[in-house]
Kinemage of the C-alpha trace (Angstrom):
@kinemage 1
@onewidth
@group {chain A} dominant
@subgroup {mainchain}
@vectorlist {calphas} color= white
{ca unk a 1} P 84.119 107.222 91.700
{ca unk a 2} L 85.297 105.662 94.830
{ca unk a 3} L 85.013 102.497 97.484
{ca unk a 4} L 86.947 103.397 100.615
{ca unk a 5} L 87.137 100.480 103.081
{ca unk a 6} L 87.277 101.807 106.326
{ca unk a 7} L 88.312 100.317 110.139
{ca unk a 8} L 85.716 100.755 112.156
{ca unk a 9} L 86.835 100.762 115.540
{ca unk a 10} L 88.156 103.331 118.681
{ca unk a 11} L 90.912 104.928 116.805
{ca unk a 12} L 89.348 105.578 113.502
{ca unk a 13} L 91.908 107.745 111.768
{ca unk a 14} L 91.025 111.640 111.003
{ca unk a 15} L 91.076 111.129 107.535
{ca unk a 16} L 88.270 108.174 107.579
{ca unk a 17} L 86.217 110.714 109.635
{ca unk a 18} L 86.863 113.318 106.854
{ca unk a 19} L 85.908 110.446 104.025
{ca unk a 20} L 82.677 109.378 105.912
{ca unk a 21} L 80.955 113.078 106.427
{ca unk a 22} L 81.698 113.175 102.712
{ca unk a 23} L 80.510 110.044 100.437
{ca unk a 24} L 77.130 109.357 99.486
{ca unk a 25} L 76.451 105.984 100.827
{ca unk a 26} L 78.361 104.027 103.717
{ca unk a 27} L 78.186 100.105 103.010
{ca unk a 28} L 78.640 98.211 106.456
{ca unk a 29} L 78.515 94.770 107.915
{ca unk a 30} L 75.989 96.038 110.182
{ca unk a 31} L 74.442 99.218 109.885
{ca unk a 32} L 73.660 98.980 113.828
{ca unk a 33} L 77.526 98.916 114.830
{ca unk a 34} L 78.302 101.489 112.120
{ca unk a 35} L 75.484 103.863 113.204
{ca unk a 36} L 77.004 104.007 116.702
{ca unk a 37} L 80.449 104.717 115.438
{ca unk a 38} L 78.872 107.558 113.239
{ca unk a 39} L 76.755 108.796 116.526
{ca unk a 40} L 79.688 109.556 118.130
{ca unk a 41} L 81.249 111.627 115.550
{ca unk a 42} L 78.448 113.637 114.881
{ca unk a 43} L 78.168 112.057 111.535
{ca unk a 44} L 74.628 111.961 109.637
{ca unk a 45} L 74.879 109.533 105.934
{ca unk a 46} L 72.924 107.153 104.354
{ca unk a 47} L 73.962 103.169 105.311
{ca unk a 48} L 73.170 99.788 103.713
{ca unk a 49} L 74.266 96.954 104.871
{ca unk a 50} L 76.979 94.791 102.978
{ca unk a 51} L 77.765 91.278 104.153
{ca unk a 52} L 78.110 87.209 103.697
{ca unk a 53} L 74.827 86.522 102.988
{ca unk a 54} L 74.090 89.437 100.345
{ca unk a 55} L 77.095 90.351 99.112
{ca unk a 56} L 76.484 89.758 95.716
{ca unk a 57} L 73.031 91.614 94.984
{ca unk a 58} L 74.282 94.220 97.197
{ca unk a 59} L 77.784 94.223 95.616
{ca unk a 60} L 76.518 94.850 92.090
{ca unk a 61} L 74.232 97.571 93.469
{ca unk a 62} L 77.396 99.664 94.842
{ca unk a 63} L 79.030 98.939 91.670
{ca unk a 64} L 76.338 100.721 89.846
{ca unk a 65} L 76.147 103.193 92.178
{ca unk a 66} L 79.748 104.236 91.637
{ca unk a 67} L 79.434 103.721 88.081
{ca unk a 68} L 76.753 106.331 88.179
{ca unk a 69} L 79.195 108.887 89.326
{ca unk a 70} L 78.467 108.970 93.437
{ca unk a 71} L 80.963 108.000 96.498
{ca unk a 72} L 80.708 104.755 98.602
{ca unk a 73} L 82.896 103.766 102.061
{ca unk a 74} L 82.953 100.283 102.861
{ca unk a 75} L 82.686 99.849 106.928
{ca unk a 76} L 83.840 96.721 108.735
{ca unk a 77} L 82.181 95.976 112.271
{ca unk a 78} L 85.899 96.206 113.871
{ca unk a 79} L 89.556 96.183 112.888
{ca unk a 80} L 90.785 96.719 109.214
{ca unk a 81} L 88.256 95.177 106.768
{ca unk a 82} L 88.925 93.227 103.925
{ca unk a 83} L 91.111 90.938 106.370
{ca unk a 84} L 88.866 87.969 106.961
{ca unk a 85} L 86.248 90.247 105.966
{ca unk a 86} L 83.742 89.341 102.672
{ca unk a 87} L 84.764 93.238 101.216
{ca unk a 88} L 87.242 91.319 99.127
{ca unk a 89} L 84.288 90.575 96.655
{ca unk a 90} L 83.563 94.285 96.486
{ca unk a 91} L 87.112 95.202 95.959
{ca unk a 92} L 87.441 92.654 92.945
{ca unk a 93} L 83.776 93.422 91.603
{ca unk a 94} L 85.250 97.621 91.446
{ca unk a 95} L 88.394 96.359 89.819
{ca unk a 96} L 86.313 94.323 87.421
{ca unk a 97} L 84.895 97.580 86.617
{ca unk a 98} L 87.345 99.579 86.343
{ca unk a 99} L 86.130 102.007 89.352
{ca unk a 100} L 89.104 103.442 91.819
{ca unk a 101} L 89.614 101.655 95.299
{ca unk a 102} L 91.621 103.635 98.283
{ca unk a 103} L 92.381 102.262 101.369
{ca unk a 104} L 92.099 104.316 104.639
{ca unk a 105} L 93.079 101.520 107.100
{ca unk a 106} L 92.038 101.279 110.665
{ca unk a 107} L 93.019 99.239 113.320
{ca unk a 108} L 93.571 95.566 112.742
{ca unk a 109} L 94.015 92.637 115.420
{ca unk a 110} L 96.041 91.007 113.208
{ca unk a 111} L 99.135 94.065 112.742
{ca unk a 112} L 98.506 94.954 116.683
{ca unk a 113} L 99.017 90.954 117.541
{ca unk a 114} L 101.971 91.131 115.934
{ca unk a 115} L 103.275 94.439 116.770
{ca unk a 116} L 102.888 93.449 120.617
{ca unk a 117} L 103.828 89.601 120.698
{ca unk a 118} L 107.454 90.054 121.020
{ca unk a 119} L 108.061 87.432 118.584
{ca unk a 120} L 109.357 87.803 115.310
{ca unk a 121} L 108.005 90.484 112.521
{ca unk a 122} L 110.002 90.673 109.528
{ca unk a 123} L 108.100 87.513 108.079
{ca unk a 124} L 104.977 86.370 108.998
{ca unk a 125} L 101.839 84.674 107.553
{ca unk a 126} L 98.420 85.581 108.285
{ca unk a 127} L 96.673 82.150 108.450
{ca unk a 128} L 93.390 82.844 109.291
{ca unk a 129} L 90.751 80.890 110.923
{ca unk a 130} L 92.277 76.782 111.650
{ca unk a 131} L 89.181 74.195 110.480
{ca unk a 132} L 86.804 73.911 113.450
{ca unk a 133} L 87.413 70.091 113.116
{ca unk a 134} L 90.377 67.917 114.621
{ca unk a 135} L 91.033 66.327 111.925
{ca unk a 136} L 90.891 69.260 109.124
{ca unk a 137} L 92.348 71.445 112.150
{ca unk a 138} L 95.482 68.916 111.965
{ca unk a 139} L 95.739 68.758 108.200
{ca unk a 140} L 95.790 72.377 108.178
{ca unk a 141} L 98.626 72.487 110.732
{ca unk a 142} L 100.673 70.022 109.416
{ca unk a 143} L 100.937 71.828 105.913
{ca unk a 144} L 102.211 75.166 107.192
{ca unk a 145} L 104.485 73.931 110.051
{ca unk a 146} L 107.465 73.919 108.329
{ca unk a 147} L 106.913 77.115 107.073
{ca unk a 148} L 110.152 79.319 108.620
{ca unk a 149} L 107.919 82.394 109.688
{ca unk a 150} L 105.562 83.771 112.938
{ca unk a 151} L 101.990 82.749 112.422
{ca unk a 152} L 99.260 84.760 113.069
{ca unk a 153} L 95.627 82.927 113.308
{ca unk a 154} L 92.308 83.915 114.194
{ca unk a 155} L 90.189 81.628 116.678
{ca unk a 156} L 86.931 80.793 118.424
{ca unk a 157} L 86.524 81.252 121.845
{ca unk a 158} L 85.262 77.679 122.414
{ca unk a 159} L 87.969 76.434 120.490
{ca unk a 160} L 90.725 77.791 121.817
{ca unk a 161} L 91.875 75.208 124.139
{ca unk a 162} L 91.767 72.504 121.738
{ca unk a 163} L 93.394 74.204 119.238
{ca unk a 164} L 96.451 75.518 121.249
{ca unk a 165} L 96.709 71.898 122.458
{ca unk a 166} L 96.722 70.409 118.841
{ca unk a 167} L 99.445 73.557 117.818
{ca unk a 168} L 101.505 72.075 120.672
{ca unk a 169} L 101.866 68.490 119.357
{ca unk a 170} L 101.743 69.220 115.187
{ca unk a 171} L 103.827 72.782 115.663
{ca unk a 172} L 106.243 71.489 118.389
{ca unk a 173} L 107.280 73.454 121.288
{ca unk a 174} L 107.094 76.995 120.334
{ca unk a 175} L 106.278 80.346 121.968
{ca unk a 176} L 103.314 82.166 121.470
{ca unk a 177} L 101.185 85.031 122.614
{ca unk a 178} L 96.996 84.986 122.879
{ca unk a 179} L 95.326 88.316 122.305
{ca unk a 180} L 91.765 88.930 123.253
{ca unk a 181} L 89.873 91.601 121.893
{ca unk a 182} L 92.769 93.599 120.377
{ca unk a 183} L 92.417 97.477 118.949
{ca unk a 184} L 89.400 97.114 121.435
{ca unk a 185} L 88.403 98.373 125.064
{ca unk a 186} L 89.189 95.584 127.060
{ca unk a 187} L 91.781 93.985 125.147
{ca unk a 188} L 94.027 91.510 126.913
{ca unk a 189} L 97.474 89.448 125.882
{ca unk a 190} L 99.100 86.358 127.486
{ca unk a 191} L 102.230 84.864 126.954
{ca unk a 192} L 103.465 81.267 127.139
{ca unk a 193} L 104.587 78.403 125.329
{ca unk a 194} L 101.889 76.591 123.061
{ca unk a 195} L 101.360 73.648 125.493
{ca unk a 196} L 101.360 76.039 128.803
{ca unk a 197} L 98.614 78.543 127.253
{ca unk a 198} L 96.474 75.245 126.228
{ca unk a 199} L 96.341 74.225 130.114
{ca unk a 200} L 95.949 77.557 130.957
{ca unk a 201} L 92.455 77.992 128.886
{ca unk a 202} L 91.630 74.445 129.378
{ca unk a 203} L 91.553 74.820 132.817
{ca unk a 204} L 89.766 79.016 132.467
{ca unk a 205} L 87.162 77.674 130.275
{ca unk a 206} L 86.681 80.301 126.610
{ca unk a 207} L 87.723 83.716 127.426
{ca unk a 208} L 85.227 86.359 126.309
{ca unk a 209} L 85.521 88.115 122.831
{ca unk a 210} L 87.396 87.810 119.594
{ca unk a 211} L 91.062 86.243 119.518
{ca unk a 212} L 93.967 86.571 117.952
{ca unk a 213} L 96.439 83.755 118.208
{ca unk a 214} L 100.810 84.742 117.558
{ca unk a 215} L 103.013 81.641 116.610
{ca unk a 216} L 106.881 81.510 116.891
{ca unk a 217} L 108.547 80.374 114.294
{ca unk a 218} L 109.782 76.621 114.068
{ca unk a 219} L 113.070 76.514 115.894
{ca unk a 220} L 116.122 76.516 113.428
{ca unk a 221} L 117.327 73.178 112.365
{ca unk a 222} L 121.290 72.912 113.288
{ca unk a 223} L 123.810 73.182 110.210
{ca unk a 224} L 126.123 70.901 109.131
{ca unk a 225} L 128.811 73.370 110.215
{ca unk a 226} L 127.253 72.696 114.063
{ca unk a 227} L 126.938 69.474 113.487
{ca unk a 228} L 130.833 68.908 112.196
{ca unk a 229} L 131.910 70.864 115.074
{ca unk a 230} L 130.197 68.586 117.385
{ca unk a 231} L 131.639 65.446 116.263
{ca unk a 232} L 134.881 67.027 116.351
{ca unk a 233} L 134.495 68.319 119.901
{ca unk a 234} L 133.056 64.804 120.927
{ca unk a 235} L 136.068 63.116 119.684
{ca unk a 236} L 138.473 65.509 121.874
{ca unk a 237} L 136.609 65.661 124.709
{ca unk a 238} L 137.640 61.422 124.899
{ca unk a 239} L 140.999 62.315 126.081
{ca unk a 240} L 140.852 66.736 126.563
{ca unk a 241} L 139.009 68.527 129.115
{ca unk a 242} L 136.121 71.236 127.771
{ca unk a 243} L 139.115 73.947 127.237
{ca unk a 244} L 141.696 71.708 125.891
{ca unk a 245} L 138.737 70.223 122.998
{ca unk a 246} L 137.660 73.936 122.233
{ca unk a 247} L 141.093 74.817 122.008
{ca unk a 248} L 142.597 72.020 119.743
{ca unk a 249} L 138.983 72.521 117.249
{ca unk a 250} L 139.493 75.791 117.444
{ca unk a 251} L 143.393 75.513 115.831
{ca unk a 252} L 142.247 72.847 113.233
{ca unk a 253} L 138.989 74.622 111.512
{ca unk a 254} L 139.640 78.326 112.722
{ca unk a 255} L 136.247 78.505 114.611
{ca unk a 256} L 135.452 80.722 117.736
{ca unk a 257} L 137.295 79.361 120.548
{ca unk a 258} L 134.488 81.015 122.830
{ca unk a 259} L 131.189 79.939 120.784
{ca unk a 260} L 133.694 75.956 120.524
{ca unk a 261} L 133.992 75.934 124.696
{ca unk a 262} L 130.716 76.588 125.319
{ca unk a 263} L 129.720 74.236 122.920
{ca unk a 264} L 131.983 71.882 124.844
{ca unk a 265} L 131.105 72.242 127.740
{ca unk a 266} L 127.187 71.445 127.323
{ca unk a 267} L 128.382 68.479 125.361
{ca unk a 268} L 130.438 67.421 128.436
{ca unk a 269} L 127.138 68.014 130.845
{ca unk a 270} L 125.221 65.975 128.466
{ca unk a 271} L 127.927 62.598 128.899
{ca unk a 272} L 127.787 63.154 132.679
């Protein structure tokens, strides 16, 4: 007895091919997007659809279905489902019964935002949609901007603007990338600081399609190491030139003359 969730989108992998021509039923968001997707592959099966609004009739129907000994494939309309995707009900109402869930990802916006926005990917946090509302929108925000990892978000269209603009003043000044229709055919990625992609779309009106929104980390607080050697170049710098500080802070706490002069000397362009 198994529930496969399935990507549906351009590069569906062989193996989800193999799993669809196989199962007995194939549960899908739509079973007008799926039936395309199947069209093209040559693949005949038997669909019902599997969404939001009747998730948990339908849910307990697969259930039972699996229960009963036969084969069901959960299909999202694009990118890797369960990710901002009601199959998470499914998954849990299997577990609850003790029937066998494998995964046979497809593409998701999400990985392939990250993957191509140049910014950091050994942490991350997938935050999902922001509140349609300024005011939620900012609350939200506000909690996870301290958070020392890249963001990943999902977003409206006809939000976009507005809610780069509000990252820009809650987040700070931070890079970030905008992907439109990612894993897709005319998929589409611009980079830019938070405040310079909000007058970009502000001024471009909603681009067309689904988006997926990449956010730098916060930038790293300095340490009280930095902070010691500042003072102690600041105090040098009174009476030495760049060199001469670096080189006297350098002999009394053993630092890096090199990473002390430069240090020095942006201090001493800062005084002019």
């Amino acid at each position: 007895m198994v529930a496969t969730p399935i990507g549906n989108a351009q590069d569906i992998t062989l193996r989800a091919l193999d799993v669809l021509r196989r199962v007995g039923v194939i549960a899908c968001e739509d079973t007008r997007v799926t039936a395309k997707l199947l069209a093209i592959h040559g693949i005949k099966a038997r669909l019902t659809p599997y969404h939001d609004h009747n998730a948990r009739g339908a849910g307990r129907a697969l259930v039972e279905r699996l229960q009963a000994g036969d084969s069901v494939a959960y299909v999202s309309d694009a990118g890797t489902p369960l990710i901002s995707d009601p199959g998470y009900r499914l998954v849990r109402a299997c577990a609850d019964a003790g029937v066998a869930v494998f995964p046979l990802p497809g593409a998701s916006a999400v990985m392939a935002a990250l993957c191509v926005s140049g910014l950091p990917t050994d942490r991350f946090l997938f935050a999902g949609f922001p509140p349609p509302k300024s005011a939620a929108r900012a609350r939200f925000l506000a909690e996870i901007a301290g958070i020392s990892t890249t963001l990943v978000f999902m977003e409206s269209p006809r939000r976009l603007a507005a809610s780069l603009s509000q990252m820009a003043e809650i987040l700070g000044p931070r890079d970030a990338m905008v992907g439109r229709e990612l894993t897709k055919l005319f998929e589409e990625t611009r980079r830019d600081t938070l405040s310079n992609l909000a007058d970009h779309y502000q001024a471009a009106g909603a681009p067309k399609g689904e988006v997926t929104l990449v956010v730098a980390p916060p930038p790293k607080a300095r340490s009280e190491d930095e902070a010691d050697a500042d003072a102690l170049l600041e105090a040098a710098l009174a009476e030495l030139s760049p060199r001469g500080a670096a080189e006297r802070v350098a002999a009394e706490t053993g630092r890096p003359f090199r990473r002390l002069y430069g240090r020095a000397l942006d201090l001493g362009r800062r005084d002019q």
